[in-house]
N, C-alpha and C positions, 0 to 999 in steps of 0.2 A: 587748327591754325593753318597749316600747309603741310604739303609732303615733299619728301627726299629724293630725289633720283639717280642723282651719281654722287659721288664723293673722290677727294683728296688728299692726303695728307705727308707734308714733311716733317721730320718730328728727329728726337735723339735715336730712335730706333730704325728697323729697316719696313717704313712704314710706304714710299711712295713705290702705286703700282706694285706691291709684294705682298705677301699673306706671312711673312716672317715668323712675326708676334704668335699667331697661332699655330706656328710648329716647331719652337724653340722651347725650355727650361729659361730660367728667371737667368743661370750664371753663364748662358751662349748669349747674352744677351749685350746690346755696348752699353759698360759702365760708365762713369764718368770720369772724367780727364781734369785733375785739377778742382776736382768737389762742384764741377759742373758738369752738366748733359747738354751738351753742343748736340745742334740738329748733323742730321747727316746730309748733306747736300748733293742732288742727282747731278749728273750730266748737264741739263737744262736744254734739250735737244731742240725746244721748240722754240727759243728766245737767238735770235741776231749775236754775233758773238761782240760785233762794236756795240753791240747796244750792255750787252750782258758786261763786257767791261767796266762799264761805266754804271753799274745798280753796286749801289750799297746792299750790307749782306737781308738785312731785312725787306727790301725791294726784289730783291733776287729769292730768297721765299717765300715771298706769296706772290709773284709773278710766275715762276716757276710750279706750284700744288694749281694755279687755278688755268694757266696755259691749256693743258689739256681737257678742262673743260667748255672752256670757250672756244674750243675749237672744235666743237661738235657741232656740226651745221645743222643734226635733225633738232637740235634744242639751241636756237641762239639766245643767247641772254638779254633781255631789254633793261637791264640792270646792273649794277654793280654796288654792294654792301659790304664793306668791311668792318671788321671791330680792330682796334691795337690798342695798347695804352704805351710800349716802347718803341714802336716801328717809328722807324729813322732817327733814335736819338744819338746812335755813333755817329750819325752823317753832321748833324745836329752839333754835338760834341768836337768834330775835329772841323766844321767850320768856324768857331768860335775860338778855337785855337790858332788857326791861319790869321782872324783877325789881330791876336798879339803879336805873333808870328813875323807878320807882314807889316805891322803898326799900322793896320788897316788901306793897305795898297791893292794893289792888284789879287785877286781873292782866286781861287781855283772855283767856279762856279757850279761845278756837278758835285759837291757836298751841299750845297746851299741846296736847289735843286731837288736834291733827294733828302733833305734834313726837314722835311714835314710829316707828319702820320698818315697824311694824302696823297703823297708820292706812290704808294701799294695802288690806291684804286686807279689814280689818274692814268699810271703808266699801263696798267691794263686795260684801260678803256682805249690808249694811242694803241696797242700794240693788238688789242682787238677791232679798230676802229670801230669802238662802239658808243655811241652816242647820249645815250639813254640815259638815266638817275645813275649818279655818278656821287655816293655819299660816303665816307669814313664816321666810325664813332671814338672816340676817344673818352673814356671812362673810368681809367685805371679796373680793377676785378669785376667791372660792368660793361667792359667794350663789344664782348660779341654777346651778349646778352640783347644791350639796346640796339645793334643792327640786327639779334633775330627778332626783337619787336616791332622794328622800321620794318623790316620783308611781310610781316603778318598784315602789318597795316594798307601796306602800299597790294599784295594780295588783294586784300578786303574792296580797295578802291579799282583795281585795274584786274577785275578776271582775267584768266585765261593769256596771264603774261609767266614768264620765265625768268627767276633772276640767278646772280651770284651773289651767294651769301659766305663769306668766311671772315678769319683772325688768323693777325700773323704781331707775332711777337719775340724780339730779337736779346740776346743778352749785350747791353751795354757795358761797354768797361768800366764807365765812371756810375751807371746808375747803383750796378751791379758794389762795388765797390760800399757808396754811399750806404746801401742796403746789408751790405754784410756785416760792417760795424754796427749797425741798427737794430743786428742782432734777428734777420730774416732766413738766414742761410747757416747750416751749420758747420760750426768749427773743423771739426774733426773731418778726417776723410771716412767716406761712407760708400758700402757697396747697395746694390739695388736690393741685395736677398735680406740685406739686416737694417734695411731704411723703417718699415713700420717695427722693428724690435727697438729703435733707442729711444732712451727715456731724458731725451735734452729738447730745447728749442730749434727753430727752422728745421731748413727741408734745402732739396737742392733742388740750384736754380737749374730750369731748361729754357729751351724755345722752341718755336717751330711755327709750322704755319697749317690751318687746314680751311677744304673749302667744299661746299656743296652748291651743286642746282637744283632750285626748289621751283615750285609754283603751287597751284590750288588741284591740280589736276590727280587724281590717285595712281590715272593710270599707269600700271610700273614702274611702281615706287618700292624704296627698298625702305623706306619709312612715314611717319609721316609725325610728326613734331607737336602733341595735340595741348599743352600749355605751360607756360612757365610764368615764374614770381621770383620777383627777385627786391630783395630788403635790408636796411641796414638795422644791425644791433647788435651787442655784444651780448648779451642775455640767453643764454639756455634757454629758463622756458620759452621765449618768446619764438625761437626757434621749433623748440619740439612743438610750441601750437599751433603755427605756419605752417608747420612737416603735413601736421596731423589736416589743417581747416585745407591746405591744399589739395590732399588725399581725397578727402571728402567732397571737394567740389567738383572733380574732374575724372572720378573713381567710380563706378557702380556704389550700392550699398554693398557695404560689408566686402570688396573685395581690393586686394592691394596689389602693386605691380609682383612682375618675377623677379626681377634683380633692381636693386639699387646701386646703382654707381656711383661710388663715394670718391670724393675728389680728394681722401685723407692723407697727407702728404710728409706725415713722419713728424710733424711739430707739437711736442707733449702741451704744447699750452689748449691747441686747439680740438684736441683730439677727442673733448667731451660733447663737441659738436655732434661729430660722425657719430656718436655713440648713440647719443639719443635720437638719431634718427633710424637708427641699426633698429633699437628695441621697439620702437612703432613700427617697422617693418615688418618684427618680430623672426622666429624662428625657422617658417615655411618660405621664406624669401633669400635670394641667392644675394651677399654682397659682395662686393670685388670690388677694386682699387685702381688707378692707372695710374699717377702721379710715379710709381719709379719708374715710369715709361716715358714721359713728358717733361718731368720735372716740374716744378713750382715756378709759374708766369702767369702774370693777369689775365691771360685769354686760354687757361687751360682747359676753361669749358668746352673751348670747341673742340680737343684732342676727343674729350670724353663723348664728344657729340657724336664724334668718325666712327668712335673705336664700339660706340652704341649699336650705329649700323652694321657695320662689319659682323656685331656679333648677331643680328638679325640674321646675315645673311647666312652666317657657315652655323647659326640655332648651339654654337659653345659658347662658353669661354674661358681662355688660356689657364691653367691651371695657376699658375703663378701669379696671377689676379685675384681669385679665389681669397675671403676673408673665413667666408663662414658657405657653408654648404644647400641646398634649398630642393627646388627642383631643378628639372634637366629640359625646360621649353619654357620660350621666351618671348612673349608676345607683348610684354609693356614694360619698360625699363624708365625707373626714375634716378635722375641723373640729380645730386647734390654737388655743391662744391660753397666755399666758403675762401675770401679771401685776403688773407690780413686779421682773420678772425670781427670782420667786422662787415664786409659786403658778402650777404651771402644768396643765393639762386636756387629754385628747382624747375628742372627740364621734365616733362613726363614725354618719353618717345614710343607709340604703338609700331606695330611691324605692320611691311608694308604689304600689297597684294605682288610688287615683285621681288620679294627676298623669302 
């Protein structure tokens, strides 16, 4: 499909510009605050500070992971693709409250503004001055899914172009809220080391934001993304025979990735998902988990996407990810996630000629 070349990522952990994750234990790691994983937010060095005042927190995450990309002049981007399913709904949220507020008078207009899911790409396109396809997907558990499909296509169509592809996904108070009584997040407070040990419903929520530049080009690449399928259903088998017909159509005969990256996120209802993909895997395959890294959010396939390459590049990974044991080299990683137990994805990622 295409290949990777740089990557970024904001996230609950100490993910931007850091190697943390792989040299920490599961309990130096940040917990969460309040039975959530709040991203950890930089500096934001490369963003105008009047301007930086004025981004909502979700615009200020993925403006802030994809800044440092767009600002590499040997690869300028002629694109920008994001995926959200809740980017800007705080903005969203306390603009509609201003209207009671005010009994619809004079309105503070920079929540308006930034209260669309398009605010992310738009303001990087002004702050890039970049011109180029300029698309957000909104999808709910299929947001950065259908923007890495829009980048493959528009590849297909435009050789030898450069885009930005990511997902940024913010925790809303009211969404957030609505979802917890809905019975998505769990009750109890939960540490990261005993999230895949409880045997209750949800997961904890996170957010964050991550981004990569792709094109068609191999040349030093630290990945390259070679296909994904992505479907609704509630049905076991229907899944393990997807697992399995995808394998085989993107697979050699008879051979399976090195790790599977399971997006399993601590929720006992879903958990028979990840399983049956574990056993087609089978026993000679490495699983590992990132969800207590991220947290539970619609776009958490792109964490798993970063955290793919990252582990291309340093060929581990972090012990505390670690489900089940396999070998020790990593040349094709199939990345699962499922979400709501009902939209679910797979990514298969080869390793690149520069990692």
């Amino acid at each position: 499909m295409f290949f990777i070349h740089d990557t970024t990522c904001i996230s609950a952990q100490q993910t931007f510009l850091e190697d943390a994750l792989f040299t920490v234990g599961i309990h130096k790691l940040n917990q969460p605050r309040n039975k959530i994983l709040y991203a950890v937010e930089p500096t934001y060095e490369g963003i105008p500070l009047g301007i930086l005042r004025r981004m909502g927190r979700a615009v200020r995450l993925g403006v802030g992971a994809a800044m440092p990309l767009l600002q590499k002049k040997e690869k300028p981007a002629d694109g920008i693709i994001i995926g959200t399913s809740m980017g800007g709904m705080e903005d969203c949220v306390k603009f509609l409250n201003q209207i009671i507020e005010y009994n619809e008078g004079t309105l503070t207009p920079t929540n308006f503004v930034q209260s669309t899911p398009n605010a992310i790409a738009g303001q990087l396109g002004l702050l890039s001055k970049n011109k180029g396809y300029n698309v957000t997907h909104v999808h709910r558990g299929f947001s950065f899914e259908n923007a890495v499909i829009d980048v493959d296509m528009l590849l297909m169509e435009n050789p030898g172009k450069n885009y930005l592809l990511g997902a940024v996904d913010e925790i809303a108070s009211c969404n957030y809220n609505i979802e917890r009584l809905d019975g998505w997040y769990k009750e109890a407070p939960c540490s990261l080391g005993e999230l895949y040990k409880t045997n209750s419903p949800g997961s904890i929520a996170g957010e964050g934001a991550a981004m990569f530049t792709v094109s068609d080009n191999p040349r030093h690449a630290v990945a390259s993304l070679s296909a994904i399928h992505i479907f609704h259903t509630t049905d076991e088998n229907i899944v393990n025979e997807q697992c399995r017909q995808f394998l085989h159509k993107h697979l050699p005969a008879n051979e399976l990735p090195d790790l599977l990256l399971s997006g399993e996120g601590g929720d006992n209802r879903f958990r028979h998902f990840y399983e049956s993909c574990e056993l087609i895997a089978g026993k000679n395959v490495v699983t590992a988990r990132f969800k207590h890294l991220s947290g539970e959010h619609p776009t958490a396939a792109a964490f798993g996407c970063w955290i793919a390459c990252e582990i291309f590049k340093k060929n581990m990974v972090p012990e505390h990810m670690i489900k089940t044991c396999g070998g020790n080299s990593f040349k094709r990683i199939l990345i699962y996630n499922n979400y709501k137990g009902i939209q679910h994805s797979f990514m298969l990622l080869e390793k690149g000629a520069g990692s």
